[in-house]
Each structure stands twice: as structure tokens, then as C-alpha cells.
N, C-alpha and C positions, 0 to 999 in steps of 0.2 A: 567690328573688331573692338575689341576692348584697350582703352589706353589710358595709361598711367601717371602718374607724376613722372618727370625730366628725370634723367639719370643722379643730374644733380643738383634735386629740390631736397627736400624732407623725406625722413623713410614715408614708406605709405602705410594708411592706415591699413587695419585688418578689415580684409576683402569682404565684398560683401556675398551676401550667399549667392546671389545668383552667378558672381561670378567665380564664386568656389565649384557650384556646379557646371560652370563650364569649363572648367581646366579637369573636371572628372570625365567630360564628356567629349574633351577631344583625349586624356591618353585613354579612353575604353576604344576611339576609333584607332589609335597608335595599338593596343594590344589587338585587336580584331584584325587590322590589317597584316600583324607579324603572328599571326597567332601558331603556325604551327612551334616556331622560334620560341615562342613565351611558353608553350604546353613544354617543349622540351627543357627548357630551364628548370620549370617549375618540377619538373620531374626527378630534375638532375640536384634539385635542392632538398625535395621529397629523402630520395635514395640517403645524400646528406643528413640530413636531420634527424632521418626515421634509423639509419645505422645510429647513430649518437645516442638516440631515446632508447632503442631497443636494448643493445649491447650496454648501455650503461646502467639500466634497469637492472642485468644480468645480476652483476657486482654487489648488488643489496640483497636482489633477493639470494643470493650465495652467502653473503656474510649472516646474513639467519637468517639462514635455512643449515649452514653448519652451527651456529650458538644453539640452535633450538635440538640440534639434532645428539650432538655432543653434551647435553645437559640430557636428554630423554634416556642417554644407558649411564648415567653419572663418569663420565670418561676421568679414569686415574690424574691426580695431580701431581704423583711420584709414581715410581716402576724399580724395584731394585731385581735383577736380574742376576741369577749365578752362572757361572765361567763354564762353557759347553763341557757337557758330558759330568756334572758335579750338580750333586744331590743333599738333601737334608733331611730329616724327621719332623714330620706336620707339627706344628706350633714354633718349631726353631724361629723361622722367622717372623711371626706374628710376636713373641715372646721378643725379640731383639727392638723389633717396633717400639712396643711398651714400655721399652727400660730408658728411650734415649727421655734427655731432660727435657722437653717440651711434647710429653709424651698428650697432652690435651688441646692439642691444638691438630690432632689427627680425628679427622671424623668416623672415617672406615678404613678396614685393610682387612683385604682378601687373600689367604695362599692360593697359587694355583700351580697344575705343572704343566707344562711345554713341553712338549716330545717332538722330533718330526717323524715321520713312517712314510710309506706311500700309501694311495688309495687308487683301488680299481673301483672306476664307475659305468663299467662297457655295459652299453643299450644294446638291442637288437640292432641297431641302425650303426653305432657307432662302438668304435675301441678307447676307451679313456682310461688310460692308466697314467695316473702324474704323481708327481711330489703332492705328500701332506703334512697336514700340523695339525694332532692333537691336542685343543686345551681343556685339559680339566678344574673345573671348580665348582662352589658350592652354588648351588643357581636360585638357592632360599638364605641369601647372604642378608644380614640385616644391620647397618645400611647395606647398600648394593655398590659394587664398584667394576666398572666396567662389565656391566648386562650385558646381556645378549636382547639385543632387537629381533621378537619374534614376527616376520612379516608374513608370513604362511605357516597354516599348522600352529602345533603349539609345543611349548617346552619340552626335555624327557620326563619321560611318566613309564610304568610297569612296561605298556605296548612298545613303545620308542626309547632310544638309549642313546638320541643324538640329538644335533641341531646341526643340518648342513649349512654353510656359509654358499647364500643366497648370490652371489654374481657368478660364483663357480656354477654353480646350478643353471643360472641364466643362460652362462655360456652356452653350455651343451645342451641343453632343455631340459633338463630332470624334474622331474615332476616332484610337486611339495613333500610327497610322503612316499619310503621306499626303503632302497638299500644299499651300501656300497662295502668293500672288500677293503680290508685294511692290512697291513703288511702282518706275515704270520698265518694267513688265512681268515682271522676271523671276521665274520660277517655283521656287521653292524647296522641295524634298522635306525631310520630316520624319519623325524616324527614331524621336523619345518623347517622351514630355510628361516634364516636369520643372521645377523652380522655383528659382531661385536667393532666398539669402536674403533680400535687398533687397527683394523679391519678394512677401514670405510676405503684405504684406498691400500693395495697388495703388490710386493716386490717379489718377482719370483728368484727361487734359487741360484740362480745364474746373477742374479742383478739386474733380469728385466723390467720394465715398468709394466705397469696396467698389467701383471700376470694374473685376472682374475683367472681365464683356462689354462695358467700349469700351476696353481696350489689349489689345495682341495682343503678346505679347516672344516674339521669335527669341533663340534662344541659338546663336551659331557661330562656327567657327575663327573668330581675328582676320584671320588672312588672307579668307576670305570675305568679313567684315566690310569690311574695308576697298577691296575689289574693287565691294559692291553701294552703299558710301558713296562712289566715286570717289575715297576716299582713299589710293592705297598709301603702305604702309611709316609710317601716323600711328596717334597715338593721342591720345587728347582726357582719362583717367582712369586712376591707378592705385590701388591698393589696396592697403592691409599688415595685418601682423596683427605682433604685438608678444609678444618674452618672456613669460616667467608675471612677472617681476622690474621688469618696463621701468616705466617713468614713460610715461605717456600726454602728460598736460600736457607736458612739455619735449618730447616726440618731436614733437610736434601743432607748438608754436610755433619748434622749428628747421625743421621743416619746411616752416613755412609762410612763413620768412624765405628758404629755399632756392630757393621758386619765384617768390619776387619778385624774387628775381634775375633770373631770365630774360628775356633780352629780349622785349619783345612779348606776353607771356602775363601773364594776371591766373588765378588759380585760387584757390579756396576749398578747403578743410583742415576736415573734419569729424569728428570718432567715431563709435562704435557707437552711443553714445546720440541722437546726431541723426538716424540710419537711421528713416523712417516707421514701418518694419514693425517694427522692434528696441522703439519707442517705445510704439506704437501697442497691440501684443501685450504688455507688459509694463504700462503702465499701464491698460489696461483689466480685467486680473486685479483690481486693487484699487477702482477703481470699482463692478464689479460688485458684487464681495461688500460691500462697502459698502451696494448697492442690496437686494441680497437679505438682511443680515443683519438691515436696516431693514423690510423685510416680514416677515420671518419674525418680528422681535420684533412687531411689532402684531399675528402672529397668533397671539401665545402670547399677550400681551395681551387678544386679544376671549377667548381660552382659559381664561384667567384670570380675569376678570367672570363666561364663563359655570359657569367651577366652582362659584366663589363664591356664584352664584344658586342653582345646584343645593343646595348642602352649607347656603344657608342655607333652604334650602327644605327640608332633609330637618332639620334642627335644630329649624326653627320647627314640624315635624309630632311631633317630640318633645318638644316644648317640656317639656308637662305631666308627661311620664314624668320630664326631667329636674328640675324643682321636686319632684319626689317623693323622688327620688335624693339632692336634695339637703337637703329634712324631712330625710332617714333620717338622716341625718351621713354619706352615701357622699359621698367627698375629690372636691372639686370637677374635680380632675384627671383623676380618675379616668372621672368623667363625659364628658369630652372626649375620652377614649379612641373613644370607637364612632362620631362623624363624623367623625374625623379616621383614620377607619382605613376608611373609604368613599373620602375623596381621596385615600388614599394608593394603594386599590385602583382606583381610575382613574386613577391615573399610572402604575401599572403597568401597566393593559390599554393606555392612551394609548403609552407607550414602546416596547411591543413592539409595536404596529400603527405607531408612527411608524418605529422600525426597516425596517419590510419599506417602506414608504411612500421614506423616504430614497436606499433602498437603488433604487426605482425611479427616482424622479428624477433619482439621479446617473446613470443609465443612459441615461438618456433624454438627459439635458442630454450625455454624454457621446457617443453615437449624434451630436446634433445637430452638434456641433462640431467630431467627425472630418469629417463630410461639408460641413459650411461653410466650412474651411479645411483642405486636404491639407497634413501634414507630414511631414517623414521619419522624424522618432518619436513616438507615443504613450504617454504610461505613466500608466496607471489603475490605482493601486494601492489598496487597500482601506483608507481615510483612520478606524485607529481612535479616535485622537485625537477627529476633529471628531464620531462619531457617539458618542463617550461625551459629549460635551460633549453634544448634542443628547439623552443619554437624560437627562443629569442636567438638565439644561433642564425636559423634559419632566416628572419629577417633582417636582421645586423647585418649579413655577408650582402645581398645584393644591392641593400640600401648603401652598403660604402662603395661595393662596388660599383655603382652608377655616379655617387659624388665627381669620380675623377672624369671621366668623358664630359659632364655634364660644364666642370668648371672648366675645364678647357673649348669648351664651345662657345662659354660667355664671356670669356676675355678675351678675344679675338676683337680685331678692330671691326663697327659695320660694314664698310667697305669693301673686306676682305670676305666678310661672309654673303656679301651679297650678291659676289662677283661670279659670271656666267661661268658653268660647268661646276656645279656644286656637286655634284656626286665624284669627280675627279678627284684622286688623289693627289697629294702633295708630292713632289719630288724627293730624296733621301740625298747623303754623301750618298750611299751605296750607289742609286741608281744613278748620280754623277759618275762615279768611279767605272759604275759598269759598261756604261757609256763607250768609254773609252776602249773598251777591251772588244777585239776583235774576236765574238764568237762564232761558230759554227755551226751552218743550218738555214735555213730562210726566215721571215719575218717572225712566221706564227712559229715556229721550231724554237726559237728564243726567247719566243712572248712570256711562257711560264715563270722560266728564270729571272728577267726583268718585273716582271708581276710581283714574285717575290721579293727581291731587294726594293723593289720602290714603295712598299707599305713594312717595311721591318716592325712599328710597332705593331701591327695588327697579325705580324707571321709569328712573331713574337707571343703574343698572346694566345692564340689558337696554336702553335706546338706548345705551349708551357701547360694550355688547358687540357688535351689531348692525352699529352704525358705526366701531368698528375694523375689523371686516370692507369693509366699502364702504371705508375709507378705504383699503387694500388695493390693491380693485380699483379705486378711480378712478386710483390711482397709477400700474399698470401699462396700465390703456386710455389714461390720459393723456398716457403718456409717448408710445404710439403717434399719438396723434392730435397733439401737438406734434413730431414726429419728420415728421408727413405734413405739417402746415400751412407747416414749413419749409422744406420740398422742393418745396411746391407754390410758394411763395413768391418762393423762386430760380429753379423755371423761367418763373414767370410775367414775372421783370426779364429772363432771359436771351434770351425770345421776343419782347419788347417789337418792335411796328415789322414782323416781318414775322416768324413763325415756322418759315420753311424757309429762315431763313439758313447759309449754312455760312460757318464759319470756317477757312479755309486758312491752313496754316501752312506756311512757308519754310522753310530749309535757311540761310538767311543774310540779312544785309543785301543788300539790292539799291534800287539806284535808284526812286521811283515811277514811272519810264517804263521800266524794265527789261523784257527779252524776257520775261521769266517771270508778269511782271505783265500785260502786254497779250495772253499767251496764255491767263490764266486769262480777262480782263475779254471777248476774243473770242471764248468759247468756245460753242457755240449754245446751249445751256441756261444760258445767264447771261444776263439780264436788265441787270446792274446791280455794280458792286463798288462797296468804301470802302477806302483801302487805311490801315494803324495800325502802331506797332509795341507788341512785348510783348517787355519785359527783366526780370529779377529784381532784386529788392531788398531789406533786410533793417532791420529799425529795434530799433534795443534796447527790450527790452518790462518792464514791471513784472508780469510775471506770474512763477513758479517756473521754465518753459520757455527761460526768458533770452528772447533775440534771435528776433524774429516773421518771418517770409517772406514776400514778398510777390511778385506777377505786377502790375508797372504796364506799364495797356495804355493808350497815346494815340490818341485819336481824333479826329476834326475836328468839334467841337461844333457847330459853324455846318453844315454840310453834309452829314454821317453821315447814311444812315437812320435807324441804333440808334445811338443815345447811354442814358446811364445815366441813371436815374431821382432824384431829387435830394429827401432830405426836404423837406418844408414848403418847398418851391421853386413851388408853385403855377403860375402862367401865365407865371413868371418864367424868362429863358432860364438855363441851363446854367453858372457861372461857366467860366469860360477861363483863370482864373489860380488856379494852387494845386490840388490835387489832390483828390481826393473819396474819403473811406474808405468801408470799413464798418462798422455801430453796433458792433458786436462789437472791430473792428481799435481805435474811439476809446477805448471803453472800456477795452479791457487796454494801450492808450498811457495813458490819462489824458490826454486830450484831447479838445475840441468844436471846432465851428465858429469859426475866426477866430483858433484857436492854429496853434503850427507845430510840426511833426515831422521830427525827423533820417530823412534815409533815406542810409546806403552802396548806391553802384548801382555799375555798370560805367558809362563814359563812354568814347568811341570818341576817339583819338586820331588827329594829320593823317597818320598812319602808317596809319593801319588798326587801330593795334592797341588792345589795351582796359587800363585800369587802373579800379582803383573810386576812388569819390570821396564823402566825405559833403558833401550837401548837404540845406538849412534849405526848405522846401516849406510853405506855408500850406495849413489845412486848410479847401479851399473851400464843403466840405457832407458829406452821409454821404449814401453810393446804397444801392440797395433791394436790394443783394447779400446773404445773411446767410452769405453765406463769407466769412471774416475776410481772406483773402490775397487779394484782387480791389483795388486800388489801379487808378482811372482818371483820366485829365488831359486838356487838350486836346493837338494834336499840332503847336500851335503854341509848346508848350515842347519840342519835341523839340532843338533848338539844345541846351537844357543836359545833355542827353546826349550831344551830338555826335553825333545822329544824322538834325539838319536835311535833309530831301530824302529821307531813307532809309526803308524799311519791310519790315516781315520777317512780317506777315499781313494777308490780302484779303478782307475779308468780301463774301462771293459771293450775291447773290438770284438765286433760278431763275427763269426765264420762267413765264409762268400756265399754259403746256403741259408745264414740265416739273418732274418731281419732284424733292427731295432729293437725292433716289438718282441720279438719273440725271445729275445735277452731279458729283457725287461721283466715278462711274465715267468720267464725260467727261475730267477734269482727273487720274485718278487716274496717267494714264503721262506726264504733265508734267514736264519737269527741273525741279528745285528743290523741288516738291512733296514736305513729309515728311510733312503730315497733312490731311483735312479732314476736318470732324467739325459738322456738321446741330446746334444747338442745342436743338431738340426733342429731342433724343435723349437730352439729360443730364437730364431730368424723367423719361426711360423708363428709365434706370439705375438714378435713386435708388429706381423704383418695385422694379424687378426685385430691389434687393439689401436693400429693405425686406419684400419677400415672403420672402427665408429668415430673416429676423429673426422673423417668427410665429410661426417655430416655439416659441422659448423664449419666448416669450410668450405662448403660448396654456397653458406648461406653468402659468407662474403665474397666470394669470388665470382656468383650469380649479379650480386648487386654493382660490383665495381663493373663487370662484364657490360651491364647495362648500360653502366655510367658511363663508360668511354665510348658505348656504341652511338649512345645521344650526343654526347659531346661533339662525336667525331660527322655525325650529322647535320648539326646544330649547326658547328663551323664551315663545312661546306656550303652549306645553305647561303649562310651568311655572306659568304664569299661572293657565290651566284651575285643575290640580290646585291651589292653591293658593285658590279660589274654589271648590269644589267644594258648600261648604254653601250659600254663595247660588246656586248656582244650583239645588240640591235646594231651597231654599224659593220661587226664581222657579217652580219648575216644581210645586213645592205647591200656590202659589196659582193653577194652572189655568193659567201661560204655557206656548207650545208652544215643544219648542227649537229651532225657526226663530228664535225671539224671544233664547233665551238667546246662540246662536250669536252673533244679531245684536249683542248688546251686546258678547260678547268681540271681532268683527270690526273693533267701533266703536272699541273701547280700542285694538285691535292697529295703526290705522288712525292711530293720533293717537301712537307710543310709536314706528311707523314713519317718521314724517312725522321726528316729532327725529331720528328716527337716522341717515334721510340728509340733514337738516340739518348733523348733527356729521360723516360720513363725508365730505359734499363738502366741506366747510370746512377740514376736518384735512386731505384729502386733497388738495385745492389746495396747502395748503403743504408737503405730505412731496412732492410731485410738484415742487414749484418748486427743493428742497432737491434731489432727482434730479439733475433738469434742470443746476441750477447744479454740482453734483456730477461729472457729466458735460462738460459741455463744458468747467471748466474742467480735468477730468484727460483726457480719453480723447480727445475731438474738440475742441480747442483752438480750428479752426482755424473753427467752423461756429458762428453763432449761432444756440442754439435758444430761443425764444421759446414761454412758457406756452399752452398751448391745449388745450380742453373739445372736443370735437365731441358734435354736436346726443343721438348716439345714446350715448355714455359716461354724460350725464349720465338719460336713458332707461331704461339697465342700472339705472346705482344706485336710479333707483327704482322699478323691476319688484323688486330686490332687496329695498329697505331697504322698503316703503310695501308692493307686492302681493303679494310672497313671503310679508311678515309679517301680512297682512291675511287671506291663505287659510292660514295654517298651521292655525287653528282649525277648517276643514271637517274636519282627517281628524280632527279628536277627534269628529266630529258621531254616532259611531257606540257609543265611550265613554260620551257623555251620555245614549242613548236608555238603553242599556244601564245606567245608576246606579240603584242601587236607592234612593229616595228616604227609606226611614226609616232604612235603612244610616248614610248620611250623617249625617243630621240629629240620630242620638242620642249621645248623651255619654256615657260612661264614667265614672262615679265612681269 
């Protein structure tokens, strides 16, 4: 034995080597002896670390892998955009650019025009008819401001007269070169998929997210454009990009003073920061890792509990060695040396398994994300920073987590550590208290129960370890199941009344008796129309995002098939005055029922032409939309738009013989027709663009899966080992260990039960904390509301309850094997 200065001589000198290698060589025997205990630690610090390095890697290479991608089509620094359905002559607005005073501080400016139509892309295999957007521009613009990204094929040329927008493509699989059908009949050859920046991430008409499969974008000459729009020689939007030096703010508001000049035109003046896609891909880099840095820390967390357990389980198996150690006058410190050189050797084996662990996740996450979103550059560079932070993680957490068991083994009087039955626990209040209580059942019937209350910190510890884990995983199935109950929610108001309604969208205001309206309403798969309009609107918001966007659509409350769903409106009709939001739109106004809210709208002038106008609107009710930009009214306030008599969508019911579809292709070569689009359909998009979200979600909910399954092993085990004399005395006195088994099952059954107590509970609120995380940075525009499905909360307890309730069968093989007087004798 090696012994020391007195407790209370001089510190001691620094050790000599050979007895540094002996304090290495008795914890290698402390890790061999626990070794499956220390494999699963180190696994469970692996999982930790390697989510942190991986997922945090994600976040760089996203933030350029957007700057690089967004510089490669030179992405607009302004956008002035004119008021739906209002047009200009080529150079109007390049020519209003040029005039304002800081007309040299503009590098490029592009016209282009914007039309929507629909597009048929039916394959042999498949029926594709959806909404589309025509944009036309010069594609030899010199500078270039918002290019097109050619990623298959190449530009229009004589052979090709397009540029299909490549994730549409994806969807369906269309092949790089071809053809698709555009509203009017005419057939349009396509010569590459490619994406323009505005582009990188797509809102479909409805207001769905991720609608790469219901918008179709043509990308072609303006002259085209304006041939298949009826419009020659107009344009409706231009685009600029701005010095490295320029002032954005003064460009934006001379600019926007320029085009209120003009006669007859109202146009909106935007930046790069209001671009969806510009917005949308930049804040969602920070939510995420936000998301994931909050999982990752709970799994270093349960990481942490279960080190602790371990190190204090291998301390208290030393106990008596160390009361000896410290009789001798071996320096109390010194004593601490050989557990805490066990944690320090499972952050080591943990770091470099979370390394290779890390190293896959970012690949994986990285795999996922090229293929979810095609851009024109990628760059995954090997993020050392974030994986040194994740090894130092890695070993920081078990190293403090050992400190605490360790110093509490050393300030213990000798005596007391010395003293026979060292593997015996301590007594508790509880098991005082319990004492007392007259339970029901025989000896071993109650044993579990008493097992429990007489070690609280150590139940304590293994349910808090257990259910960090579940709280984990409730947060990542939750967030899915809140992500579907919302979607389900919105298609279910969107279907109200008849669900193979289509809603037809116009080209312009027109008369309710207009040609185009009684060719839709006679068309032989029509049964039925409603005719509405839909304008844009915008109300200053109290949220970071500034000013909220809104689609106010008027309909006829009294007559409509579909009308909107109205809270706590019961059997009561529809109000008709005042407008009706959504609970998401009240809330980031700061407004209820019975207050009023600014909206700036367009307002139709006796000219035809439009200017905006703020006006005061009372808020009638909130509808059952949980897209915050849905704004609905009756259509008998259409008067305060100026657009009394007028409508620019027909909501179409099919006859009982005919389908969706077959409306759809009836009406689809119609003048004035730019889109119809089946309302069923936007519940089948958010399905479809929820199904590539599994992917990264199954990464984490695979790893947390693990984590609680080792945890929930780990702690079992421990438990065993740590009982190991009672159960050599249960099995003394003649129990078979069916019986023994059954008491540990019993305990593990009741330490289980807390633990998904504590994981659902924690984990409802880190899931609520997500949620609100989320919608208020990434999808602003969607309320998503808290929700469990039946089968999330089933997971957490196969995890936390049967997981931990069978970890004890595989020791069952351990136990026959104990040699019983092994156990039960003591060591003087």
C-alpha cells in the first residue's frame, strides 16, 4: 500500500511516477470491473456530444452555404412591386429608378413581369395540374439581378422557351428537358430546371409552406412573358441591387416616393430582408440550433445524473477501502484521486466516440438538406471550433459529475466508512416515516416500495436521469405531432361545406356578370359558384418582423356555401361587419374581439386605378384558420375598397359526377383563368412537405431513443449491483430468483413510473418553449398550437416504465451465476 503524509502534515509533494501509475492501474481495474456500466456511459456522452458537434456544425455550414448561394444569382437588395392586376410600359420603371437623387448608388435594376396562370405537367404515371407563376425577364441583363440558377440543362435558347423551377420538378420527377401546358393552352418547351432566388424557399397560394408541389414557376424571356400574359411591351416589377457603400433606407424611401408619382400606379418598395426565402433560410439557422442545442444540453444532462450514479456507485463500493486510507493519514486528496480518474477515463472514451458519432450526424443532417433544398453552393467545411466545444463538453460533464459523490465519500468520518456492511444503505426521513405506516402485502410485497424511499437520493437521480432522456424524446415526437394537428386543423376550416371546392383565381377585377365568370359558373362539371374577392393588406405588428401581411378575402356570409368558422360563435350567424382574424394574427396585433385594427389595403379608384389607404376595421371574431395572413369579411364591405360589384375569385363546386380534377382541366383553357387550385389539396401538401421533415427527425429521435434505452439499462444495472448482498441473503434463505428478479422489476416499475412523470412534464414545457421558439422566428406566419398524440405519450412509456422494468431480465443470468458466500462475506 502506498502511504502518505498525515491528514494533517504539509500538502504532499507531487507524486511520484510510479505511484501515478498506480492510481492509473487500479481505476483501469475499477473500469474493467464496471465495464459494461462505463461502455454505456460513454455511449450515452458519445450520443451527447456527437448531437452538439453534429447539429451545431449544421448552422455554419447553412449560414454559407445561404451567403454563397444568394451572392451566385446576385439576389435583389430592393423589389418594388405594383398593386395586383396594374401594369406599366417597359422602361416606366427603370426610368423612375434613375430620376430618384441617389440615383448612383444603384448598381443594377431589372424590369420583370409576374403573372400567375396555372400549369399542367401530367406524365404518363401522374395528373399534375397546380398553380403557376410566370416570370419574365431579360436573362442577358448586364449587371444581372436575381438570375436564375441553371442546375440542369441550360438557359432559353431558339430549342427551349423556359426554365422550369427545379424542386417543382423534383417533386414530381420531371425530367430536366421537356414540356408543360400553361393556362390558354399553349405548350411551353423547357430547356433546365433552375431556381431563382426569391425562389429558394416557396408559399403556396393558399399560404402553405414548403409548396414546392402546388407552384409551378416558368422562368422566360420577358418577351415571352409578356406574349403568354397578353401583355406586350409591360411590366408589373423591377429589381436592383445597391453599391457595397449605398444606404438601403434612403434608396428604399426615394424610391418609394418616385413611384407614387406616377400616375395610376400604387406599388410597394421592399428589401432583401422581406424576400420569404431570404428571411425564411436565415432565420431558421437560429431557431434550430437553438432547438438542438436545448436537446443536446438535456442529453448531457441525463449524461451527467447517469455518471454521477455510476462514480457514486463505484465510491460507495470503496467506501471502506477509503476509511482505511484515510485511518492511515493517506491526504484526503489523494483518495479522490482513483474516482475521479474513472470519470475522467469515461470522458475520454465518451469524446472520442462522440467525435466519430458527431462526425456522422453532420453528414447525415448535411445529406438531408442538400437534397430538401437544391442550391447553387454548398460548403461543408470541417467546423473545429464547434467539435472542440462538444469534446470539451463531453469531458467537463462527467468530470463535475464525479466531483460530487467523490467529495462526499471523503468527508465522511473513518469510522464511519469503515464500519461493517458498507454496501448497505443509509436510512432516510422517508424510510423512518415509512416505517411507521402500516402497508399491505408480506415482507417482499413491500420491499420494493421501502427500497425506494430508503435511497431517495439515488431514486432521485436515476428518475431525473431516465427522464431527461424522455423529456428529449417527448419534445422531438411532439413537436411532430403539433406540427400535424395544425395542418390537420387548417385543412379541416379550408374543407368546411364541401371538400372538392376549387378556388379559381382571376387575372383581374371583373364584373360579377363578367364573361369569364358565367363561363366558369357554366361550365358542365360545375354544379354551383360563389363569387369573392382577395386583395392584400398589411397592419403594423408588435412583433420583431415589423408590419404582418395579410390576404383579405370577402365573401357573402349570408349566401356562400363556405364561409369561415367563427370561435365561440355557436348557432350564432357569421358577423357581417368587421373582419374576422386569426388567433395567431390577434395575438401578435394585440387584439380581441370588439377592438379595431389598422389595415393599409389598395382601394380601387373611379379611374380604375388603385392607391392604398389606411383604414380602422373592427375585429368581428377570430376563424379557425391557424395561418396568421388569412383575414376574412363579408362582401358586402367590398364598397370600402372600391370594389362594390367587382370580384377576382369563384369558388367552383363540382357536380356529384364530377371530380376535382376534372373542373380543374374544364376551366383550365379559360381567358382570365390564372389559377385553380382544389382545397383538399393544401392538407396533401402540408402532408407531402411534412414527410421530408422525418428525415431529421428520426435522426434525433433515433439518438435520444438510444439514450434513454441506455440510461434506462445503465440504471437498472446499477441498482442490481448495488443490492447485490440482499439479494445473496433473499436467495440464502431459500427464494428462487424468479422472486429476486421480481422485486428488482417491482422497484424498477415504480422509479419508472417517476421518470415519465418528470419527462412528460419537463417535456411539455421544453416542447411548448420549441413551439413558441419557432413560430415566433421561423414561421411567423402559422399558428402552431401545443399537442401530444395518443402514440408519443405510449413511446415515453414503453421507454421510461417497460424499457426500465425489463432492463433487469438480462441481469437474470448474472444472478443465477452469484456465488452466494462470495457475496455475503466481509473483508476485515
Amino acid at each position: 500500500m502506498v502511504t502518505a503524509d498525515r491528514a494533517d502534515a504539509a500538502p504532499p509533494a507531487v507524486a511520484h511516477p510510479r505511484e501515478r501509475a498506480l492510481w492509473l492501474r487500479w481505476s483501469w481495474r475499477d473500469l474493467r470491473s464496471h465495464w459494461v456500466a462505463v461502455v454505456a456511459i460513454a455511449l450515452v456522452l458519445a450520443i451527447g456530444s456527437g448531437v452538439w458537434a453534429g447539429l451545431g456544425s449544421t448552422s455554419t455550414w447553412r449560414r454559407q452555404t445561404n451567403d454563397a448561394s444568394f451572392a451566385a444569382v446576385h439576389m435583389h437588395d430592393l423589389r418594388a412591386t405594383l398593386s395586383p392586376g396594374t401594369f406599366v410600359d417597359e422602361a416606366t420603371l427603370a426610368s423612375a429608378v434613375a430620376g430618384i437623387e441617389h440615383a448612383e448608388q444603384i448598381d443594377g435594376a431589372v424590369e420583370r413581369l409576374v403573372v400567375d396562370t396555372q400549369v399542367d405537367a401530367t406524365t404518363e404515371d401522374e395528373k399534375i395540374l397546380v398553380a403557376g407563376r410566370i416570370v419574365g425577364m431579360p436573362f442577358d441583363a448586364t449587371p444581372p439581378v436575381d438570375s436564375v440558377w441553371i442546375r440542369d440543362g441550360a438557359a432559353p435558347s431558339a430549342a427551349s422557351a423556359a426554365v422550369l423551377e427545379a424542386k417543382f420538378a423534383d417533386f414530381y420527377s420531371l425530367p430536366a428537358t421537356g414540356s408543360v401546358t400553361v393556362a390558354g393552352g399553349r405548350e411551353i418547351d423547357y430547356g433546365g430546371l433552375g431556381v431563382a432566388p426569391e425562389d429558394y424557399y416557396v408559399t403556396g397560394p393558399e399560404g402553405t409552406i414548403f409548396a414546392q408541389g402546388q407552384l409551378a414557376i416558368l422562368y422566360t424571356p420577358l418577351e415571352l412573358a409578356q406574349e403568354l400574359a397578353e401583355r406586350p411591351g409591360q411590366i408589373n416589377d423591377v429589381v436592383l441591387t445597391l453599391t457595397p457603400d449605398a444606404d438601403r433606407a434612403v434608396i428604399e424611401q426615394e424610391l418609394t416616393v418616385a413611384l407614387d408619382g406616377l400616375e395610376g400606379v400604387t406599388a410597394t418598395v421592399t428589401d432583401q430582408d422581406d424576400a420569404e426565402a431570404f428571411r425564411v433560410l436565415y432565420e431558421d439557422i437560429e431557431n434550430d440550433q437553438q432547438v438542438w442545442n436545448a436537446i443536446s444540453a438535456l442529453v448531457l444532462f441525463a449524461a451527467a445524473l447517469a455518471a454521477a450514479n455510476l462514480i457514486s456507485r463505484i465510491v460507495e463500493s470503496q467506501r471502506r477501502e477509503i476509511g482505511i486510507g484515510m485511518a492511515l493519514g493517506v491526504d484526503r486528496r489523494r483518495l479522490a484521486i482513483r474516482p475521479l480518474l474513472v470519470g475522467i477515463q469515461i470522458a475520454i472514451l465518451g469524446v472520442i466516440a462522440g467525435l466519430g458519432v458527431g462526425y456522422l450526424i453532420g453528414n447525415a443532417m448535411g445529406d438531408l438538406l442538400e437534397s430538401f433544398l437544391p442550391l447553387p453552393e454548398y460548403r461543408t467545411p470541417f467546423q473545429y471550433g464547434v467539435y472542440a466545444q462538444a469534446a470539451a463538453l463531453g469531458l467537463v460533464v462527467p468530470i463535475v459529475a464525479s466531483v460530487i459523490p467523490v467529495w462526499r465519500a471523503v468527508r465522511v468520518e473513518p469510522i464511519e466508512a469503515i464500519r461493517t456492511g458498507h454496501l448497505a444503505a443509509k436510512t432516510s426521513r422517508l424510510t423512518d416515516w415509512s416505517n411507521r405506516i402500516k402497508l399491505p402485502g408480506s415482507t417482499l410485497t413491500q420491499m420494493p416500495l421501502r427500497n425506494v424511499l430508503r435511497t431517495p437520493r439515488r431514486t432521485v437521480l436515476t428518475a431525473v436521469g431516465v427522464g431527461a432522456a424522455i423529456t428529449a424524446l417527448v419534445a422531438v415526437l411532439g413537436m411532430l405531432d403539433s406540427f400535424t394537428n395544425t395542418i390537420d386543423q387548417g385543412a379541416a376550416e379550408l374543407t368546411r361545406g364541401d371538400p372538392d371546392r376549387v378556388i379559381v383565381q382571376l387575372d383581374t377585377f371583373y364584373p360579377e356578370d363578367a364573361e369569364v365568370v358565367g363561363a366558369v359558373a357554366g361550365a358542365s362539371t360545375v354544379a354551383a359558384v360563389d363569387t369573392g374577392l382577395r386583395l392584400p393588406a398589411t397592419a403594423p405588428g408588435e412583433t420583431p418582423d415589423g408590419d404582418i401581411e395579410f390576404l383579405v378575402e370577402l365573401v357573402d356570409f349570408g349566401t356562400s356555401t363556405w364561409t369561415p368558422s367563427v370561435s365561440g360563435a355557436g348557432g350564432e350567424p357569421v358577423p357581417t361587419e368587421g373582419l374576422l382574424l386569426a388567433r395567431k394574427a390577434a395575438d401578435d396585433l394585440g387584439v380581441d374581439v370588439g377592438d379595431t385594427v389598422t389595415l393599409r389595403h389598395p382601394v380601387r379608384g373611379p379611374d380604375g386605378g388603385f392607391s392604398f389607404a389606411d383604414s380602422e376595421f373592427a375585429v368581428a371574431g377570430i376563424h379557425g384558420n391557424p395561418i396568421r395572413n388569412f383575414v376574412y369579411g363579408d362582401l358586402g364591405q367590398a364598397e370600402r375598397f372600391g370594389l362594390a360589384g367587382l370580384t377576382n375569385v369563384v369558388h367552383a363546386y363540382p357536380t356529384e359526377d364530377a371530380a376535382r380534377g376534372d373542373l380543374q382541366y374544364e376551366i383550365f383553357e379559360l381567358d382570365g383563368v390564372t389559377s385553380s387550385q382544389a382545397v383538399a389539396r393544401v392538407s396533401e401538401v402540408f402532408d407531402e412537405a411534412l414527410e421530408q421533415f422525418v428525415g431529421f427527425l428520426v435522426i434525433a429521435a433515433v439518438a435520444v431513443l438510444i439514450l434513454a434505452l441506455l440510461i434506462a439499462f445503465n440504471a437498472t444495472r446499477i441498482t442490481v449491483e448495488e443490492r447485490q448482498r440482499e439479494h445473496a441473503t433473499m436467495r440464502a434463505y431459500g427464494l428462487p430468483v424468479r422472486s429476486v428478479i421480481g422485486v428488482v422489476i417491482k422497484e424498477s416499475v415504480l422509479v419508472g413510473v417517476a421518470a415519465t412523470a418528470i419527462g412528460l412534464a419537463a417535456g411539455v414545457v421544453f416542447l411548448g418553449w420549441m413551439l413558441q421558439s419557432l413560430a415566433a422566428r421561423t414561421l411567423p406566419d402559422l399558428g402552431i398550437g401545443l399537442s401530444l398524440a395518443p402514440s408519443t405519450i405510449v413511446i415515453a412509456l414503453l421507454v421510461g416504465v417497460l424499457a426500465v422494468s425489463l432492463a433487469p431480465l438480462f441481469l437474470v443470468r448474472r444472478l443465477r451465476r452469484m456465488s452466494i458466500p462470495d457475496t455475503l462475506r466481509v473483508m476485515e
